[in-house]
C-alpha positions in Angstrom: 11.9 -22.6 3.0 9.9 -19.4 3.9 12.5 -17.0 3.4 13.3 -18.4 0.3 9.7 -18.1 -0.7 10.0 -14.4 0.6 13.3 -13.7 -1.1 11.6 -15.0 -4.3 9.1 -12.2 -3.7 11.2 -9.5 -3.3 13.7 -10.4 -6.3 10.1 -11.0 -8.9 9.0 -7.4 -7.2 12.4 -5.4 -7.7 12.2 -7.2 -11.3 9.3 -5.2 -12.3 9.8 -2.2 -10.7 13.2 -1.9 -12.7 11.3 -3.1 -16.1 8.5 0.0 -15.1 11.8 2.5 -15.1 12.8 0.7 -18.2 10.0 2.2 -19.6 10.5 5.5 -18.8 11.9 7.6 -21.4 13.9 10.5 -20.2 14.3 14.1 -22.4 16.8 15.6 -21.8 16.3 19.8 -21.7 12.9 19.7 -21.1 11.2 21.9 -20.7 14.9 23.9 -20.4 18.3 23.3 -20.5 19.6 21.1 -17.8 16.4 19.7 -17.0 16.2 16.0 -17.4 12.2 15.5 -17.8 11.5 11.7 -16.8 8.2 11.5 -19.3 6.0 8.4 -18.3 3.9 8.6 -21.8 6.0 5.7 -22.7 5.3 3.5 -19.9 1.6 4.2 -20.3 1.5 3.7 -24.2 3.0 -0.1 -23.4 0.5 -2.4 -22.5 2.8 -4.4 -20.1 4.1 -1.2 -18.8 0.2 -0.1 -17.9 -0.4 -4.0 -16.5 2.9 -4.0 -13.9 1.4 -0.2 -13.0 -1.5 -1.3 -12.3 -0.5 -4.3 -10.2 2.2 -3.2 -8.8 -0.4 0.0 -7.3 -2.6 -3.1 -6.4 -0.6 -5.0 -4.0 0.5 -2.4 -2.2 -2.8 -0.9 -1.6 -5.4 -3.8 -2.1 -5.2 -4.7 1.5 -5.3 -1.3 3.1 -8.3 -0.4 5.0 -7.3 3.5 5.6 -8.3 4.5 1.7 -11.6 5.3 1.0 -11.0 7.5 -2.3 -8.4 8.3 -4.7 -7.6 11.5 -5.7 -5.5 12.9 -9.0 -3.6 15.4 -9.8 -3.7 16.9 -13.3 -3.3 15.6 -15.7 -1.1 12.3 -15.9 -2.5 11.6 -12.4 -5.6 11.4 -13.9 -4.3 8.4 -15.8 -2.6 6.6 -13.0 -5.6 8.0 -10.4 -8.2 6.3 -12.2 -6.8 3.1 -13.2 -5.5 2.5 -10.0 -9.2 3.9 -8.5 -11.1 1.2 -10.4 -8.2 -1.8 -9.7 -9.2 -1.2 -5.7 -12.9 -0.5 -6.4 -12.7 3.4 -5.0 -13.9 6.4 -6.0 -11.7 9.3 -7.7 -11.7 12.7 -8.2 -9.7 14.9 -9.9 -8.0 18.4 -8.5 -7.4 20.3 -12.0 -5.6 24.1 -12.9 -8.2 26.4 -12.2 -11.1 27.3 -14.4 -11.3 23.5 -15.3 -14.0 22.5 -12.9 -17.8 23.1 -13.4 -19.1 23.3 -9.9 -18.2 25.5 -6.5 -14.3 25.2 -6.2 -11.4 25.9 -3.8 -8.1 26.9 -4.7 -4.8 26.5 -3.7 -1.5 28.5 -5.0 2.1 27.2 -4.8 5.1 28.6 -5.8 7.0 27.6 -8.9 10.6 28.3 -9.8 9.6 30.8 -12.3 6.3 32.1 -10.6 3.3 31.0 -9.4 0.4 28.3 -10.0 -3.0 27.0 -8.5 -5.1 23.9 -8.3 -8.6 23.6 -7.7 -11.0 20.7 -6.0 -15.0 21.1 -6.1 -16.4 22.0 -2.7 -18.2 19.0 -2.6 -15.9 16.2 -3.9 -16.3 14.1 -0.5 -17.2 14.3 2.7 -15.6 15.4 5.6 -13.8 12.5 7.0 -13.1 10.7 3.8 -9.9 9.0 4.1 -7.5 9.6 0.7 -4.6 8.3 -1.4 -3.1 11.7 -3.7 -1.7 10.2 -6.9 0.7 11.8 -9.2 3.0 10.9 -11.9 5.7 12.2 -10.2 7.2 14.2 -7.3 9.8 16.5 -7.8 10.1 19.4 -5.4 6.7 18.3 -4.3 4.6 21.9 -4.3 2.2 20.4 -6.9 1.0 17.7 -4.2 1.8 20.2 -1.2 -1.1 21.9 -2.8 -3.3 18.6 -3.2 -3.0 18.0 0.3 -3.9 21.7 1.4 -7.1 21.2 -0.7 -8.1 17.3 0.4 -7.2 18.8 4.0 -9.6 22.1 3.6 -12.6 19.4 2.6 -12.0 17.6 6.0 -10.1 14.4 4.2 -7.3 12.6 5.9 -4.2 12.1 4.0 -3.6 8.6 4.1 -0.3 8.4 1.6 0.8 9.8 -0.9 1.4 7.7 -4.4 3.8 8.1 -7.1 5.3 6.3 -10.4 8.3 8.0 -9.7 10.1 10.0 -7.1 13.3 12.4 -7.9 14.6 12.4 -4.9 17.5 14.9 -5.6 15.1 17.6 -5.8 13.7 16.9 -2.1 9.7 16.5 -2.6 9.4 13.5 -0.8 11.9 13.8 2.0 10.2 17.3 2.7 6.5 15.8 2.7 7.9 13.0 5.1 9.1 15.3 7.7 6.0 16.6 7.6 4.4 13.2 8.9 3.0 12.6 5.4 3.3 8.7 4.0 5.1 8.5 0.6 5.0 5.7 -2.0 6.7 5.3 -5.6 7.4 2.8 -7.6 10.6 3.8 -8.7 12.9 6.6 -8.6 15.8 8.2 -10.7 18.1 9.7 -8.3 21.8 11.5 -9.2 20.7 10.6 -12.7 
């Protein structure tokens, strides 16, 4: 009876998580040719989609004693971030492009295929110690949140995981950050597609 219970679980969870990449609308050549953006405005702008988001964040994280503060990376990790920050009661703060952030900064560069970017996090966000979920949107080659955690790092926070709607695993982000030792969590993932 318990492992039908538990196999009940598993079967209502994979459910959802296929009904969140349901609503995930995908573009193809954008922002170029040959690029298949995955563009998670849809699942946002769909009430149900925010709801199984949110809980579906929740119960992975609700019981978890290592997360003090949620952090968000601009700007559609601001969205997931903070709803996700007030479903578990935590703080949040945002790391933005630079010039975006009205108090003492630091910055952190990372390399794009084209060029070059940055990210910026006030001084005095949190303090040193401060244990930290980095939620994104999605991670891709994963320099973005490679930059997140340089910056959370810098303040003195600990890393606790990292959170995403979606992984691409073809491109390598999340395989790279977890041979580094860094925890990785998404709800769903579009691989070879």
């Amino acid at each position: 009876m318990f492992y039908i219970h538990i196999a009940t679980y598993y079967c209502i969870k994979l459910i959802k998580l296929m009904s969140i990449k349901s609503k995930i609308r995908t573009i193809k050549d954008f922002p170029k040719t040959g690029i298949m953006f995955r563009d998670v405005s849809t699942l946002f702008a769909d009430p149900e989609g925010i709801r199984m988001l949110v809980d579906s964040f929740r119960r992975e994280y609700e019981l978890r004693k290592d997360i003090d503060l949620i952090v968000g990376i601009e700007s559609r990790g601001f969205i997931v971030g903070s709803l996700i920050a007030n479903a578990l009661n935590k703080g949040f703060v945002m790391i933005r492009k630079p010039g975006k952030l009205p108090g003492k900064v630091i910055s952190q560069s990372y390399a794009l295929e084209y060029g070059e970017d940055s990210v910026e996090i006030h001084q005095d966000a949190f303090p040193k110690g401060t244990r930290v979920l980095i939620m994104d949107d999605l991670i891709a080659t994963g320099g973005t949140v490679a930059a997140a955690i340089s910056l959370v790092e810098q303040l003195g926070g600990i890393v606790s995981e990292l959170a995403f709607i979606v992984d691409l695993p073809d491109l390598g982000g999340s395989r790279k950050l977890m041979d580094e030792g860094y925890k990785v969590f998404s709800l769903t993932e579009f691989e070879g597609e």
